[in-house]
N, C-alpha and C positions, 0 to 999 in steps of 0.2 A: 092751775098748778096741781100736780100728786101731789098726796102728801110725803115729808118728808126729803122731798125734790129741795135742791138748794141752784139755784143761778151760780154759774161760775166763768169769768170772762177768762176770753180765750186769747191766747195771745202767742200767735204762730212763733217757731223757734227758726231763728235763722242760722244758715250754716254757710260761714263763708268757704268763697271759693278756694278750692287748693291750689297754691301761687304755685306749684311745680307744676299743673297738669299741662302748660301748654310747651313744658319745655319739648326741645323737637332737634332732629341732627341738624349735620354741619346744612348752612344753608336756609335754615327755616328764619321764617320772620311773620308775622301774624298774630295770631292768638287773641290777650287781649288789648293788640294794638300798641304793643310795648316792645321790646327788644329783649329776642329770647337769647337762650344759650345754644351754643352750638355744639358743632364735636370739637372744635379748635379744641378745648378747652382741658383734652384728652392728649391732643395730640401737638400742641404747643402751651398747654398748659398757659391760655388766656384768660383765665378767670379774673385775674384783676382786670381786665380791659372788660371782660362782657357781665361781672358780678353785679353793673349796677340794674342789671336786668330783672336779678331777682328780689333787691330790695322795691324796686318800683312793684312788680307782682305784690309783694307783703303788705308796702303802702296801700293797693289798690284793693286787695282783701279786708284790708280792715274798713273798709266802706259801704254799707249795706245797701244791696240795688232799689231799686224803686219798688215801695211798696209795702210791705210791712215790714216792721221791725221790732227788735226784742224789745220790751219795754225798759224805757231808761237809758236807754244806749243812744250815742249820740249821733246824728243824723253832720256828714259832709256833703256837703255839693261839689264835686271837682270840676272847676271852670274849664268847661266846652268849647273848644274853636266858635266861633259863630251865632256862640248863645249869650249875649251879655255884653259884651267885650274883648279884646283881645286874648289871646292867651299864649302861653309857650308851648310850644309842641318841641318836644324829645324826638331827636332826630339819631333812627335806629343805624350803626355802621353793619353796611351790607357789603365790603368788600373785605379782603384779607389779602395781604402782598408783602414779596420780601423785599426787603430794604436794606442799603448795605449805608453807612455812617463812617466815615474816615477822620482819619486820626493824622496831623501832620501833612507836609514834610518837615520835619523841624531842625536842623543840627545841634546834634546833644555832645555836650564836653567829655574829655575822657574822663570817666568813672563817676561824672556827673547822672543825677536823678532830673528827668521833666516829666510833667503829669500835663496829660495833656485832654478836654475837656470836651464836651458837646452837648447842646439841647434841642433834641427832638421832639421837630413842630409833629407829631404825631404820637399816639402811645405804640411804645416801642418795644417789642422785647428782643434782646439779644439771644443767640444760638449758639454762636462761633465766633471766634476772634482767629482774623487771617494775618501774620504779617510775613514778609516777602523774603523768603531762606538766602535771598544776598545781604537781606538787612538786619535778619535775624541774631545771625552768629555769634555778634559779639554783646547782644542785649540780654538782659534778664526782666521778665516783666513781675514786678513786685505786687501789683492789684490790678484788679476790675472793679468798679462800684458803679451801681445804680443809688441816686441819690446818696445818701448816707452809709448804706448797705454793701458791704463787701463782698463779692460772688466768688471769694476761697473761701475755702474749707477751715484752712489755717493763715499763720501770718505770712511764710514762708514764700522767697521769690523762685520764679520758675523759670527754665530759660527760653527763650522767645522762640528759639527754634522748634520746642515743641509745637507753635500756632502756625506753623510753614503752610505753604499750599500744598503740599505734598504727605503732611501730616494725615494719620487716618485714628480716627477715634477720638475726636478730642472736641465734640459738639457740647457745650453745656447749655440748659435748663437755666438761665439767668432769672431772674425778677424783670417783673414790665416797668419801663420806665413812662413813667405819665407825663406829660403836656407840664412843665414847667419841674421838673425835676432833669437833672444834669448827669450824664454819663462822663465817667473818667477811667482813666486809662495811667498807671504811674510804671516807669520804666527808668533802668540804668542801664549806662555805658560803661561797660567790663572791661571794653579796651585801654588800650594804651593810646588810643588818637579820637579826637573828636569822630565822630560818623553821624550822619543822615538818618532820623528813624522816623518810618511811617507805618500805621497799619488803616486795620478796617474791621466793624464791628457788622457781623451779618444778623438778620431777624428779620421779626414779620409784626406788621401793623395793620390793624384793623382801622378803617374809613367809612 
């Protein structure tokens, strides 16, 4: 020993990995073996369908790889396919397609309200609401809701003919509806005679 020399243990600094670096465009899937984000997410605004991407990334960061670690910090094993026992594998969706959701045919009373319901065996986000300018006319549609969630602005009912096929500019940016939450649709009859109302809720689901 010099003198004056002291021993001092060493104990490497670990730096976990950055959960963003493997995010990647539309289409990408790899990294670390997780489910990235896409460009959807820009361009249908599917964050709620692919955000569990990046908390999986955060979980998998706070886990230190094999080999040294900070001291005192606590050491996980994440159960391995094939090493131990069974395990879950996270199964990444690698498609995106639009789906369209119908509403009806129902006969609604004159000046009567029906709300009419749907739950999509997929997450779903809506785009457009289409209903048909023979059936429009004489309807006002009072809501849209995802789950609990109302997709106006205000309370205020609109009149149906604005969602015609023929309509232009009238796409909205809904909320994703997830795998056991309920889409509804509330609607009145303005006329003076019962009528027939039906529509159709457009979007895109990721599989």
């Amino acid at each position: 020993m010099y003198p004056g020399f002291q021993m001092q243990q060493y104990v490497p600094q670990y730096q976990a990995p950055n959960p963003y670096s493997h995010m990647v465009g539309y289409g990408g899937y790899g990294g670390y073996g997780y489910g990235q984000t896409t460009g959807l997410d820009q361009i249908v605004g599917l964050e709620q369908i692919v955000g569990q991407a990046v908390q999986d990334a955060l979980a998998r960061a706070s886990v230190a790889p094999r080999g040294w670690f900070p001291a005192g910090a606590p050491v996980q094993a994440p159960m391995q396919p094939g090493m131990g026992g069974p395990a879950l594998v996270r199964q990444v969706p690698t498609r995106a397609r639009e789906f369209v959701i119908g509403f009806g045919p129902l006969s609604v009373g004159a000046g009567a309200t029906a709300i009419f319901t749907s739950n999509p065996q997929l997450p779903f986000r809506p785009s457009r609401l289409g209903i048909p300018a023979a059936t429009a006319g004489g309807f006002s549609v009072n809501d849209v809701k995802v789950g609990k969630d109302s997709q106006f602005l205000s309370s205020g009912a609109v009149p149906a003919a604005l969602f015609s096929e023929g309509a232009v500019g009238v796409a909205m940016s809904m909320d994703t509806c997830d795998i056991g939450q309920q889409l509804s649709l509330s609607v009145t009859n303005n006329g003076g005679a019962a009528s027939t109302f039906a529509a159709g809720l457009f979007g895109t689901s990721v599989y």
